[in-house]
N, C-alpha and C positions, 0 to 999 in steps of 0.2 A: 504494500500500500504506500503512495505516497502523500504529501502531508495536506494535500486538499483532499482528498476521499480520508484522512482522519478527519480534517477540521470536519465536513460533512457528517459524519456519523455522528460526531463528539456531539452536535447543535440537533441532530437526530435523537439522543439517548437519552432519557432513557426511554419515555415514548412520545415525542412530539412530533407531529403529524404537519408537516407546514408546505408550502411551496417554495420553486425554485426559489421565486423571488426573498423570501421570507428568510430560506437557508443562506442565499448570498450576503445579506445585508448583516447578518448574525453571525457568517464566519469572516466577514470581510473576504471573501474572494470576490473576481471578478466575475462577470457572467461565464465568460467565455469556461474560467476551470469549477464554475458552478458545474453546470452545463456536464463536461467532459466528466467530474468525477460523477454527478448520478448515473450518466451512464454506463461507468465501467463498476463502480459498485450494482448497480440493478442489474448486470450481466455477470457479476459473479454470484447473486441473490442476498448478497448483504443489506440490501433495501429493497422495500415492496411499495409498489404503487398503489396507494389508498384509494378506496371505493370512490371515495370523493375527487373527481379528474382533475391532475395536476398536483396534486400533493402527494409527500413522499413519509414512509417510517421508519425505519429502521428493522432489521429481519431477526431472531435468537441469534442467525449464525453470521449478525454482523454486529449485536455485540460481545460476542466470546472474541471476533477479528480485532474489533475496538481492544477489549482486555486484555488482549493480546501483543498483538501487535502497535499500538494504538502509546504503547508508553516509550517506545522509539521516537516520537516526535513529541510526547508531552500528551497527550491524550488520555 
């Protein structure tokens, strides 16, 4: 993982439900590696797309990645 799909998760955990918009503004990234990390997190299934269109959670097996992996960059 690199440290925008942690900052991601990190503003994801432990269940907040938000949109890109919402996650960009809270990890300070830019759109552009908003963007790029949901997508390579929701392609490893670390994040699920909420029933509600456009908002994103966080997955179990993307916070044990978080508790894991997640304290290499301060997460």
């Amino acid at each position: 993982m690199n440290p925008a799909e942690v900052a991601v998760l990190a503003v994801l955990h432990p269940d907040n439900t938000l949109t890109a918009a919402q996650i960009q503004r809270t990890s300070t990234l830019t759109a552009w590696r908003t963007r790029n990390a949901l997508a390579q997190l929701e392609s490893r299934g670390l994040i699920i797309a909420s029933r509600t269109r456009g908002r994103w959670r966080i997955s179990a097996r993307g916070r044990i990645a978080l508790a894991t992996k997640g304290r290499r960059f301060g997460g």
